[in-house]
ROZANU-156793 format. One record per residue (C-alpha): residue in three letters; x, y, z. Coordinates in nm, 2 decimals, always signed. Example, Ala and Ser with C-alpha at 12.3 -4.5 7.8 and 13.67 -1.06 7.14 Angstrom:
<rs>
+------+--------+--------+--------+
: doro :      X :      Y :      Z :
+------+--------+--------+--------+
:  ala :  +1.23 :  -0.45 :  +0.78 :
:  ser :  +1.37 :  -0.11 :  +0.71 :
+------+--------+--------+--------+
</rs>
This chain:
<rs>
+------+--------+--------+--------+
: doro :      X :      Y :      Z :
+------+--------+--------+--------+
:  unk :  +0.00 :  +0.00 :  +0.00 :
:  unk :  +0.11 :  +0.33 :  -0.10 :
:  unk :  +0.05 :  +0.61 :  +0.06 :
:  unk :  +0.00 :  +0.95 :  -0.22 :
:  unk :  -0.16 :  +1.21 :  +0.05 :
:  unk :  +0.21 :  +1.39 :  +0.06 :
:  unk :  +0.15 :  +1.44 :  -0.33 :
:  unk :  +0.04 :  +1.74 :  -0.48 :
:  unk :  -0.36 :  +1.77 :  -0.45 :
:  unk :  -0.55 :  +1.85 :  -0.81 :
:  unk :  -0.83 :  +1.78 :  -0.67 :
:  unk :  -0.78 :  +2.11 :  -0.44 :
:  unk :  -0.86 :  +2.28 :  -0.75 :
:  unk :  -1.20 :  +2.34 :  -0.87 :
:  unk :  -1.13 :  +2.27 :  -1.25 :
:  unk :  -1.02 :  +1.93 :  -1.18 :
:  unk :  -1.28 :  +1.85 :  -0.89 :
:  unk :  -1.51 :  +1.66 :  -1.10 :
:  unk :  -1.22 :  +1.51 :  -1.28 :
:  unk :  -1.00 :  +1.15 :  -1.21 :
:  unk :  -0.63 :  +1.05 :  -1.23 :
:  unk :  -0.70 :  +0.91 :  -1.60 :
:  unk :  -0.83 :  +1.24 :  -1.74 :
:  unk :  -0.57 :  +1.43 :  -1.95 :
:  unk :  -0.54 :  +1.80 :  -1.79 :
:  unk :  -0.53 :  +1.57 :  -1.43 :
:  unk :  -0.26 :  +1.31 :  -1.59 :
:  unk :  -0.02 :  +1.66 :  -1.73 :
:  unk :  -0.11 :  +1.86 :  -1.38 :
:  unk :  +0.09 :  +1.49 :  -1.20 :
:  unk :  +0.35 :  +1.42 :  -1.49 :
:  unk :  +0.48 :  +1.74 :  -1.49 :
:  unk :  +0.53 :  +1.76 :  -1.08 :
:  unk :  +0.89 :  +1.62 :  -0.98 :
:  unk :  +0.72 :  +1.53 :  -0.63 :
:  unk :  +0.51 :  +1.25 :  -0.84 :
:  unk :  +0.77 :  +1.17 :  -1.05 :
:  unk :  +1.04 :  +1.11 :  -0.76 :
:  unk :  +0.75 :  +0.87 :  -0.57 :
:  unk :  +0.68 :  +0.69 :  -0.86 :
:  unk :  +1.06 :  +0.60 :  -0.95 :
:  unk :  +1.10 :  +0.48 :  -0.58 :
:  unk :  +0.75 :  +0.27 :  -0.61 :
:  unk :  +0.85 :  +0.15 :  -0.95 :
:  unk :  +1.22 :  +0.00 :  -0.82 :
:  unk :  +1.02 :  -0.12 :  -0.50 :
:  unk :  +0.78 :  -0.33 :  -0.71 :
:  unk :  +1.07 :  -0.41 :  -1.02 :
:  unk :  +1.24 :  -0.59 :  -0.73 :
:  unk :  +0.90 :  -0.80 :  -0.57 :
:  unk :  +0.85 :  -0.87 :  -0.97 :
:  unk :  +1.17 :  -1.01 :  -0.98 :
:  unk :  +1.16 :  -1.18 :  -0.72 :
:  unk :  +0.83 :  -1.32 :  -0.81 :
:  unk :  +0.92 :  -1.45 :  -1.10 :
:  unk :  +1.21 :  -1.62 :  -1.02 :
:  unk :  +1.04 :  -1.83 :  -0.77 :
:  unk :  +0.72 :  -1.86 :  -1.03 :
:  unk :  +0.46 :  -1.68 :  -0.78 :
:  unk :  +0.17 :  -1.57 :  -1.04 :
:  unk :  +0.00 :  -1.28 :  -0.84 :
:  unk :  +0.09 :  -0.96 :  -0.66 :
:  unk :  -0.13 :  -0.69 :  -0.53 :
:  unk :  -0.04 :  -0.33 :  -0.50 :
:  unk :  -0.23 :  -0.05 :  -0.39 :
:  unk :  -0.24 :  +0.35 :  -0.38 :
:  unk :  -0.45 :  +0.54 :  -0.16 :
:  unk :  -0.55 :  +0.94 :  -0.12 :
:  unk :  -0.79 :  +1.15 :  +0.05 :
:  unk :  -1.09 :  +1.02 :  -0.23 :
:  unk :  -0.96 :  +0.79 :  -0.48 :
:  unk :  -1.02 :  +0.99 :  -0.76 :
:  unk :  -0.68 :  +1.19 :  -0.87 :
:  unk :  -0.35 :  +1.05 :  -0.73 :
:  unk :  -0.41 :  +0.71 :  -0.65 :
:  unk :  -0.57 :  +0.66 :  -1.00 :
:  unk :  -0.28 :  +0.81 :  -1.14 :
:  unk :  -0.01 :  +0.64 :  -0.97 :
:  unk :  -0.20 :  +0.26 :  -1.03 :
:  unk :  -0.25 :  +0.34 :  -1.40 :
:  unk :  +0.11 :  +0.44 :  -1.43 :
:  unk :  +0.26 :  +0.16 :  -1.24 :
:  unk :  +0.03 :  -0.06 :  -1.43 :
:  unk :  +0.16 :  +0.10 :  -1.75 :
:  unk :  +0.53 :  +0.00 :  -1.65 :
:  unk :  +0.45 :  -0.35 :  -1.55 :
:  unk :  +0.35 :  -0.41 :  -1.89 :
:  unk :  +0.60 :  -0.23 :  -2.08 :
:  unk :  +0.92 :  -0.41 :  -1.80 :
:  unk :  +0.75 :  -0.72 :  -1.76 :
:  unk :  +0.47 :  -0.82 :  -2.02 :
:  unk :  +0.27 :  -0.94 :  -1.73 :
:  unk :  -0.09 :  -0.92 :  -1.73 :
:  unk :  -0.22 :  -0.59 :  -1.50 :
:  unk :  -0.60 :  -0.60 :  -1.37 :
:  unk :  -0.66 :  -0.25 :  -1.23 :
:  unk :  -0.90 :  -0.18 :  -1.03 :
:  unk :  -1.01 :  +0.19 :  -0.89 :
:  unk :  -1.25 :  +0.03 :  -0.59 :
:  unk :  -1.32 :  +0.42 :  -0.46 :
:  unk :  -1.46 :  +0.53 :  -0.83 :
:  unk :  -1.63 :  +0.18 :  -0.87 :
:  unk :  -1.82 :  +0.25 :  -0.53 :
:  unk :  -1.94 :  +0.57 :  -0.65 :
:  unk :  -2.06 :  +0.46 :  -0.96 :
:  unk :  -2.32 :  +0.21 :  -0.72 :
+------+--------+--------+--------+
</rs>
């Protein structure tokens, strides 16, 4: 479980209140932030190794998780980005799931 409260906020910011972690202007407000960028390395090397690691003694799942104040910006982001890299380091296959936008769509 990662923590992303310490990241920057969009969704302090009315124009992106309505908005989620996979929508463009909220994916270029987190790419272009070095704070998200500098987590995301540190989560990518922490999971690169468990994959590794995973592999090499032929484990088949892993689950990772983000979590901020709503679920809707950061967390979103980070999971589809790390899910982006599995695939592209790894060729695994990568179920995401955003549990705190699939509750509010009940």
């Amino acid at each position: 479980m990662f923590d992303c409260r310490a990241l920057p906020n969009p969704g302090r910011f009315e124009r992106y209140a309505k908005l989620t972690g996979q929508d463009e202007t909220v994916v270029a407000f987190l790419t272009n932030d070095p704070a998200v960028s500098d987590f995301l390395s540190h989560v990518f090397a922490l999971i690169d190794q468990t994959v590794e690691d995973y592999q090499r003694r032929n484990f088949t799942d892993l689950m990772v998780a983000f979590g901020c104040t709503g679920g809707q910006h950061r967390s979103v982001y980070c999971a589809e980005r790390l899910a982006q890299h599995l695939r592209e380091a790894f060729q695994v296959n990568v179920e995401v799931r955003h549990v705190a936008q699939e509750n509010e769509a009940q």
